[in-house]
N, C-alpha and C positions, 0 to 999 in steps of 0.2 A: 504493500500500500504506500510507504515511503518511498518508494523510487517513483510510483505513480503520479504524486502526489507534486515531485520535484519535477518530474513530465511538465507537468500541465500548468505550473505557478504563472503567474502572474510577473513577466519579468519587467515591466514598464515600472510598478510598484514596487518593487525588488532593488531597481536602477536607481530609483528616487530616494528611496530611503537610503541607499549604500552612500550616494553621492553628496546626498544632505549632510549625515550623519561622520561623513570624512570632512567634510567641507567643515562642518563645525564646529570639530574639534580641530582644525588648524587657524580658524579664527578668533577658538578662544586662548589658542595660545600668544597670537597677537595683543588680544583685548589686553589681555592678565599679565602680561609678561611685565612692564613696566608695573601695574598700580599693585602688582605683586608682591615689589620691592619695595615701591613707598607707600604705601596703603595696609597692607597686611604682612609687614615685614618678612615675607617666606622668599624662596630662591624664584629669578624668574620662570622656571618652567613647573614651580609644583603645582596651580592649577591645569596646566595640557596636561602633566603625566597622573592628573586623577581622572580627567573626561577620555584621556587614551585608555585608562583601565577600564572606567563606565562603558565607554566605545565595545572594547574588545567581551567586554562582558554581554552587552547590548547586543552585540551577535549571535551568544546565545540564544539569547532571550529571542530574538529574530527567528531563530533556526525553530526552536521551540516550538513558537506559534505556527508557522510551517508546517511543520511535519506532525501538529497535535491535531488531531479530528477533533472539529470544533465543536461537535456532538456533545464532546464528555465534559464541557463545560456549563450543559443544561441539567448535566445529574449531577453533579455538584455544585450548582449555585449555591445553594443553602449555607453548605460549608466557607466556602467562600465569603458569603455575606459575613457568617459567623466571624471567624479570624479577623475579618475586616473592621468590624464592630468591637471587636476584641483592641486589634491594634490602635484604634484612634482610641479607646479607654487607656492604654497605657501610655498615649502622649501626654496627657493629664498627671499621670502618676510621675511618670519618668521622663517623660519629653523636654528638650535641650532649649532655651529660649535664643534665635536666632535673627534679627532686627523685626526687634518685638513682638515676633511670635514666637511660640510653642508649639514647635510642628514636626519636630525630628527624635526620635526614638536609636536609641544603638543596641542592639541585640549581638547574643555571642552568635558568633561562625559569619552574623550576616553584615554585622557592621552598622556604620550611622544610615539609616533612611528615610523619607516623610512620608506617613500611611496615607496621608491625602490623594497622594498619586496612583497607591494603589487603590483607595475608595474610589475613584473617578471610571477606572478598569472594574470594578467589582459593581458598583452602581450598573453600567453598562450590561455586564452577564445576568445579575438578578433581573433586571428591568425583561430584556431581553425572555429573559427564561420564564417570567411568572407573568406575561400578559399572553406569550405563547401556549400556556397552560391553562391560561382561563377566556381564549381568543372564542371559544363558541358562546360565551356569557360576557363581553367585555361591555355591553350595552351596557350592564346590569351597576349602575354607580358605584353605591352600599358594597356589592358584593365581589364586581369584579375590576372597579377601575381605583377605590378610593384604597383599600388596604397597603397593597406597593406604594402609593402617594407619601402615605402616613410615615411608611419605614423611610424612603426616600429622604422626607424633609428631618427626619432625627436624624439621619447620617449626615445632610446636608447641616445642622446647626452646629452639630461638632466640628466639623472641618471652621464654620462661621468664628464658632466662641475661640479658636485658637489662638489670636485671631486669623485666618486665611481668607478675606473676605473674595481675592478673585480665583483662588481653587473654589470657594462654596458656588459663586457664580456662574463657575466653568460648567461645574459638577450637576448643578440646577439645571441649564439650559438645554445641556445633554440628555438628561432625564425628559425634558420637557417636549423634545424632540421624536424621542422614542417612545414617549407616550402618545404622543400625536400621530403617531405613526401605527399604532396600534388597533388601529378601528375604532376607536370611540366615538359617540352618538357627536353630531355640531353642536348639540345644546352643552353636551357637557365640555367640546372644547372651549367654546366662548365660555364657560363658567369656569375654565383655568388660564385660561387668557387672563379676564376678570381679577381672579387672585392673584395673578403676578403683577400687575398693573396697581392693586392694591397694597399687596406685598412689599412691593418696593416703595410706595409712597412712604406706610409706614416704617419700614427698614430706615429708610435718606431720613426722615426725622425722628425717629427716637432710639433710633439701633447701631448707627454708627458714634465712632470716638471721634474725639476734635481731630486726630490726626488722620484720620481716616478723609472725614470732611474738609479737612484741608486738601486735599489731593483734587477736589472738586476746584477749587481757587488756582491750584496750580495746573491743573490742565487749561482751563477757560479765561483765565488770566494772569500766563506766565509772567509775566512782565512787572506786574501790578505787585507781582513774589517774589522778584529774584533771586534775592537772598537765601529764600525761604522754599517753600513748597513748591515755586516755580523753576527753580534752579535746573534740574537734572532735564527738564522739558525743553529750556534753552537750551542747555548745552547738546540736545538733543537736535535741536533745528540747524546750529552752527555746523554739527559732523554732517549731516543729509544736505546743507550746501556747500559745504568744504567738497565734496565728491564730484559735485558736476554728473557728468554722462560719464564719465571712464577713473572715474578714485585720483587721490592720491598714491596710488601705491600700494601694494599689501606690505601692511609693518610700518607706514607712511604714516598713519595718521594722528593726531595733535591731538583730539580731543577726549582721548583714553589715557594722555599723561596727566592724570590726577583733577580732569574738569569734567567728565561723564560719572559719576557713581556708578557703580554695577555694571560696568560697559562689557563684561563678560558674560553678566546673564541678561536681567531685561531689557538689556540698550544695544543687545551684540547685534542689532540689524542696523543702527545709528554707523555701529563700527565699520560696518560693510557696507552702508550707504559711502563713507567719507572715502573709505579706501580701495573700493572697486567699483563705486559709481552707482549711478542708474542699473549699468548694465548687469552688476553683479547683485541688485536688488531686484531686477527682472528674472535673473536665472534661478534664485533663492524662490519668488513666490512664485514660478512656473513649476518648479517641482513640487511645491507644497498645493499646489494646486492639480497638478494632474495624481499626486496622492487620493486629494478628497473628491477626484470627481468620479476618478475610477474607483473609489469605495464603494457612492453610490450607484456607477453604477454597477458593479457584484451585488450588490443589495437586489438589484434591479433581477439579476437573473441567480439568483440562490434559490432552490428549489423544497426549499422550508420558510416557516416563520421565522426560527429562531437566527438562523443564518441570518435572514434580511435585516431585522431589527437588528441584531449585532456590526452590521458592518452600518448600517444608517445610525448607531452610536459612535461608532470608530471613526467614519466618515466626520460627523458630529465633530465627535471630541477633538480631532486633528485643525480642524478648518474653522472649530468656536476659539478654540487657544490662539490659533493664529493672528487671528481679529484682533481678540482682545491684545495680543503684545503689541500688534503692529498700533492701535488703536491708540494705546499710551505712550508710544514713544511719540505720536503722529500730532498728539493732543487733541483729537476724536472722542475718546475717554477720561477718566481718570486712571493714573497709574493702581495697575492691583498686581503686582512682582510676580508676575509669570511668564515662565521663559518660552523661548521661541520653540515650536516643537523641531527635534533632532537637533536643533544648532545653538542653542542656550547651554552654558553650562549645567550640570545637574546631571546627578548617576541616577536618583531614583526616577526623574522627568523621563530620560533616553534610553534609561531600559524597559520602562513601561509603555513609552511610544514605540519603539521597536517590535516590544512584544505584541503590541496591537494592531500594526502593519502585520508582523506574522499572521495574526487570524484572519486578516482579509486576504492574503495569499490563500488561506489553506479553505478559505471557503469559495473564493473562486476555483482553484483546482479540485475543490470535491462536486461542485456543481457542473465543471467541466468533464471529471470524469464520469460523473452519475449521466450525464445527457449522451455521452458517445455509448454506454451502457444499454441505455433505452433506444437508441438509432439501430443500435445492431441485433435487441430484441426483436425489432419491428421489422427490419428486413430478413 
């Protein structure tokens, strides 16, 4: 079934992800090298030689999803959910506070990681699995649309209280997605429409911190803050015209020596606007983009429920993160510190993107193979 399975992959998405995923870890050794030395006093390359580990780890995790029939992730949601619900309870307990949140947990054999990211993957499987379970009653509100709702937004508020407010957002949309996707009655979409729209009223006024709400000021009025909460948003617009059509340079650019914050994780597309241009910002979201269209379309021809909804979350998950990062460096959004997918710094970020590109490989290829199956029954 593994050789078959490597037959039939999906190598456009295979390309993408390989190409993203090298790309972005030789730009976070640009971003980090310098603010490495003056910023976090460590040697220039020890951020590259932890995202080359993540990388080389991340292939796994690729191969993984791959060659796993995506099937055996419907008989184990539960478990899954479990552990998952487990791990955001011991970021609480034992979780590392890391620019001010509490999001990272270190376990023995596996090391430091954020369960958020695994929540966002494990949301997607439940989801997935228990509306495809209850797909002949999903009419049915009470019975078959509202209960996943319920667990959804507890797993959703923990990632929130971390505080992680743009994994919780990420997390939500995703879910919101695949819910929508599910069959539900119009009534009762407009009636979750409704609550998001409510949702968020109330969240923007009584549920965020001043620092939080500050990020609102500093998106929408950098200028007005630049001192302040608008800062890294300037310094974000100066790297995207430093670049022109063709960069500065790779390893060229100025405004990673100690004027962008984070320009390794959430600003590492700013990095690559200044020093490869346009052009190296067109090839970045051409790949991220023929990733999410070909997810949906494998969703399009998967020859189950669970497959479709799974990869229309993966699809989802891949193309909602993207927005959102490009959105806050763009000042479109408020910044919510989430990284680019495949090309942001972050082990648990790129091996859990990787791993979910894997399961759209493996369910194109099993839907590929099942159809030439059925061709040759028929003849």
């Amino acid at each position: 079934m593994v050789v078959k399975i490597l037959k039939n992959m999906d190598f456009s998405i295979l390309f993408a992800v390989l190409a993203l995923s090298a790309f972005g870890t030789v730009m976070v050794y640009s971003a980090s090298m310098v603010s490495g030395v003056m910023v976090y006093d460590v040697t220039p390359e020890y951020f590259f030689k932890k995202q080359l580990f993540s990388w080389a780890l991340g292939l796994v995790a690729l191969f993984a999803g791959i060659i796993i029939p995506y099937k055996n992730y419907r008989k184990l949601f539960k478990l899954i959910l479990l552990v998952t619900v487990i791990l955001l309870i011991l970021v609480f307990v034992i979780g590392q506070t890391s620019n001010n949140a509490q999001s990272w947990i270190t376990l023995p054999l596996i090391g430091q990681f954020q369960p958020a990211e695994v929540a966002k993957m494990a949301l997607i499987i439940y989801l997935a699995a228990i509306y495809t379970k209850k797909k002949s009653y999903i009419e049915d509100f009470t019975r078959g649309l509202l209960p996943p709702i319920i667990i959804t937004m507890a797993i959703v508020a923990m990632i929130f209280k971390q505080p992680d407010l743009g994994t919780a957002v990420i997390a939500l949309a995703v879910s919101g997605l695949i819910i929508m996707s599910s069959g539900l009655k119009r009534t009762h979409l407009f009636f979750m429409i409704s609550l998001a729209v409510i949702t968020s009223f109330v969240l923007y006024n009584f549920g965020l911190s001043e620092e939080q709400l500050s990020r609102f000021d500093g998106a929408y009025q950098p200028f007005q803050y630049a001192d302040d909460s608008g800062y890294q948003l300037i310094n974000s617009y100066l790297a995207i015209h430093n670049g022109g059509l063709i960069g500065t340079g790779l390893g060229a650019g100025v405004q990673k020596l100690g004027y962008l914050p984070e320009a390794h994780t959430d600003f590492i597309m700013a990095v690559i606007a200044e020093e490869l241009g346009f052009i190296g910002v067109a090839v970045v979201l051409g790949l991220l983009a023929l990733i999410v269209l070909r997810g949906f379309v494998v969703s399009m021809h998967s020859h189950d429920n669970f497959g479709r909804l799974l990869c229309i979350g993966v699809a989802g998950l891949i193309g909602i993160q993207a927005i959102i990062n490009l959105g806050g460096l763009t000042g479109l959004i408020p910044l919510t510190g989430v990284p680019l997918p495949f090309v942001s710094f972050g082990g648990t970020s790129l091996l859990m993107m990787m791993f979910s590109a894997g399961i759209l490989i493996n369910v194109h290829a099993v839907s590929r193979i099942r159809k030439v199956q059925q061709e040759q029954q028929a003849a």
